[in-house]
C-alpha angles and dihedrals in degrees: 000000000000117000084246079065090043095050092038088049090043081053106048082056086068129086122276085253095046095042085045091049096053089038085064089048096048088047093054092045093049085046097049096040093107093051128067112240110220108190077195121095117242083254088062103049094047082055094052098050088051102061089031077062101047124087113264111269111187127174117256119237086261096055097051097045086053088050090057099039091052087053088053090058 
C-alpha cells in the first residue's frame, strides 16, 4: 500500500463535509501546482526585490550603541 492509498483510505473514514473540504483543498493544491502562490502583493515584492537588490548596508558598532542609548534616556 503507497502512502497516496493510506491517506485516501484515512479520508474516506471522515465524514462526507470534511472529505469534501479537503477535497477542495487537495483540488486547488494539484491546479495551482504549476504556479507559484505569493501571499505578497505585488507592492511588496517589488519592494523585496528591491532591498534584496540592494548592497548590504549594516549599521556600524557605534550606530547601534547611540540607537540604544537614545532609547535609555
Amino acid at each position: 500500500m503507497t502512502k497516496l492509498d493510506r491517506v485516501i483510505e484515512r479520508l474516506r473514514a471522515l465524514p462526507e463535509d470534511e472529505q469534501d473540504r479537503l477535497a477542495a483543498e487537495i483540488q486547488f493544491l494539484i491546479d495551482d501546482a504549476d504556479e507559484p502562490v505569493s501571499l505578497l502583493t505585488s507592492e511588496q515584492e517589488a519592494e523585496l526585490l528591491a532591498r534584496l537588490s540592494a548592497p548590504d548596508d549594516y549599521a556600524t558598532d557605534e550606530e547601534v550603541e547611540a540607537f540604544f542609548r537614545r532609547l535609555d534616556k
